[in-house]
C-alpha positions, 0 to 999 in steps of 0.5 A: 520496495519502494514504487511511485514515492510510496514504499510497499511491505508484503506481510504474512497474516495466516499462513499463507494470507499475503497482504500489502501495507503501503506508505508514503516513502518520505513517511508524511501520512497518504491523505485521502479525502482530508483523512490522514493514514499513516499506512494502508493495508491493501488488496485481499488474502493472496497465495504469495508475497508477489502477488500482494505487491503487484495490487499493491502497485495497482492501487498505487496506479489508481488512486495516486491523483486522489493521495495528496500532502496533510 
């Protein structure tokens, strides 16, 4: 799904462990304080794919003002 320019994956790790990964939709690297990240893993173990989405999109929210171009 893509939302706010960044393209989110839900990912299964451990049954029933839903996380999200988060990536900038034109595939340029999240820069974060001068780091580069290809992708972010966020959020925490959640019971279903829906769930991980939606802190994933909160993270979006929050931290956008902070992700900038390399």
């Amino acid at each position: 799904m893509i939302y706010g320019g960044f393209e989110i994956q839900s990912f299964e790790a451990g049954r029933g462990l839903w996380h999200a990964r988060i990536q900038r939709a034109d595939q340029e690297p999240v820069v974060i304080d001068g780091m580069a990240f290809p992708t972010l893993e966020v959020g925490f173990a959640w019971s279903n794919p829906e769930a991980a989405i939606a802190d994933a999109k909160a993270h979006i929210d929050r931290f956008k003002p902070r992700f900038a171009n390399p």
